[in-house]
C-alpha positions in Angstrom: 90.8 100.9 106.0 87.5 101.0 108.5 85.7 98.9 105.6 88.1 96.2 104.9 88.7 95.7 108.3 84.5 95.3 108.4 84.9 93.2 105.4 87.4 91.0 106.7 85.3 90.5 110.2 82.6 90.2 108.0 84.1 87.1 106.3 85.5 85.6 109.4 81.4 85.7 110.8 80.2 83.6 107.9 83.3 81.0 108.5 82.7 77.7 106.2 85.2 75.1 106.8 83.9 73.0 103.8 86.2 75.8 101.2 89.4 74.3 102.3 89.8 71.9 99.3 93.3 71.3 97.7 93.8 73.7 94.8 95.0 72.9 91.3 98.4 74.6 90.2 96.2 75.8 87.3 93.9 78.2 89.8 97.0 79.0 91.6 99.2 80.8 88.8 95.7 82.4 87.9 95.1 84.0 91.2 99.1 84.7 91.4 98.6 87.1 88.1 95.9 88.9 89.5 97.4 89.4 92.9 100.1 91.1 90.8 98.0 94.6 90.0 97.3 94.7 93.9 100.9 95.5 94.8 101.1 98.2 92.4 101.2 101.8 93.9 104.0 102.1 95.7 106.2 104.0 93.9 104.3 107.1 94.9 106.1 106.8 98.0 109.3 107.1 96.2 107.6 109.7 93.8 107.0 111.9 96.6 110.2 111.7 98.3 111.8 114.9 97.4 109.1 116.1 99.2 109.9 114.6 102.8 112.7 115.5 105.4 115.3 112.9 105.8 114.4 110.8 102.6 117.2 108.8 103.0 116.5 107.7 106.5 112.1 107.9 105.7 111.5 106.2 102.0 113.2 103.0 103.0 110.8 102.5 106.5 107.4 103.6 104.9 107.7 101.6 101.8 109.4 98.2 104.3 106.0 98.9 106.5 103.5 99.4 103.7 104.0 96.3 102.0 104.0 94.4 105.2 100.7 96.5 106.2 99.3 95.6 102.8 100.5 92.3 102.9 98.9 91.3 106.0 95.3 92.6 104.6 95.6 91.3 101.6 96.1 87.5 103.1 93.0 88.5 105.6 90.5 89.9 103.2 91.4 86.7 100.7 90.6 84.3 103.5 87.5 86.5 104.6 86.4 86.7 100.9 86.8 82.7 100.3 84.9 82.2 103.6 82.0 84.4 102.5 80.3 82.8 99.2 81.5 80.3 96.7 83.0 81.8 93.4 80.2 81.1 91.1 77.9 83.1 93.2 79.8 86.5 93.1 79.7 89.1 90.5 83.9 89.4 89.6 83.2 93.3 88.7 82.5 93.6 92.7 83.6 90.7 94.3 83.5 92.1 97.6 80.5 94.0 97.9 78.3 91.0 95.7 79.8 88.1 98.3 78.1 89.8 101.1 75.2 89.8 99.2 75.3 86.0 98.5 74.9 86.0 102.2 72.0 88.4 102.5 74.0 90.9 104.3 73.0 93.9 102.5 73.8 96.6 104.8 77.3 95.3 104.8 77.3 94.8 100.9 76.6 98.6 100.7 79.0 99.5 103.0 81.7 97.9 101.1 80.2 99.3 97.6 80.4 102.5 99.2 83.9 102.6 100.6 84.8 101.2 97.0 83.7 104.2 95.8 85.6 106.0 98.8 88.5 104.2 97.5 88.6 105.2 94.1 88.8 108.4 94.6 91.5 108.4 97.1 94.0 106.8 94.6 92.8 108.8 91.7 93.9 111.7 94.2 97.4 109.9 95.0 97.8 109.6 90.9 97.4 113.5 90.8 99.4 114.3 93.5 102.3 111.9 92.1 101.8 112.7 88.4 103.6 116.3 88.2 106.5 115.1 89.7 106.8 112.7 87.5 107.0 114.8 85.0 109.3 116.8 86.0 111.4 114.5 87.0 111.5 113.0 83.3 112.0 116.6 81.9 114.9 116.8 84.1 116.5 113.4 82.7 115.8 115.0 79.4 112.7 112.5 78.5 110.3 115.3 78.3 110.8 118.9 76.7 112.3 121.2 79.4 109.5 123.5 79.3 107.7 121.4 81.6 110.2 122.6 84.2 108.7 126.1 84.1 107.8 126.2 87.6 
């Protein structure tokens, strides 16, 4: 969270006013599909919930407050990003880190390469936490053979 939050100040230090064109409805429903793959993750919350107290009362609050959390960055890293460097000057594999370098802010392009990185691994962490519940939870409903249950 510490390097968004530097990316997104980041952006808002190299403000341009001149980006603030009227979009097509072409560029919109492109950006609306890739938006898409950012909300997906949070069914490990409800993956994990068998392992919480009070799931009933728990689930419902973290998920209402991550997607507002996320939400929130998500709109302020997109206006940060837009602010730093015109489109055709970043590298798409790693928009973030390459728009600081369009700026010459290298440091800060490193930073954000390297809490990519940081990144990464966290949710490749969250995927094997999640992913032996899953299946057990599918052997249960009788999708899987029932010795994966063997605890």
């Amino acid at each position: 969270m510490t390097v968004i939050l530097i990316f997104i100040v980041g952006g808002f230090i190299f403000f341009r006013g001149d980006i603030w064109n009227p979009t097509t409805p072409e560029g919109i429903v492109r950006g609306s599909g890739r938006v898409f793959f950012a909300y997906l993750g949070f069914d490990v919350i409800n993956c994990l919930a068998e392992e919480t107290t009070e799931a009933r009362r728990l689930v419902p609050r973290a998920i209402i407050v991550t997607i507002i959390i996320c939400c929130i960055v998500y709109v302020l890293v997109a206006v940060a990003f837009v602010h730093l460097a015109p489109l055709a000057s970043v590298n798409m594999n790693a928009p973030l880190a390459t728009a600081f370098e369009a700026r010459g802010a290298t440091v800060l392009e490193f930073v954000v390469s390297l809490g990519a990185v940081g990144n990464t691994m966290t949710s490749v962490m969250s995927s094997m936490i999640v992913q032996p519940r899953i299946m057990l939870r599918m052997s249960s409903d009788g999708l899987l053979p029932r010795s994966v249950q063997n605890r």
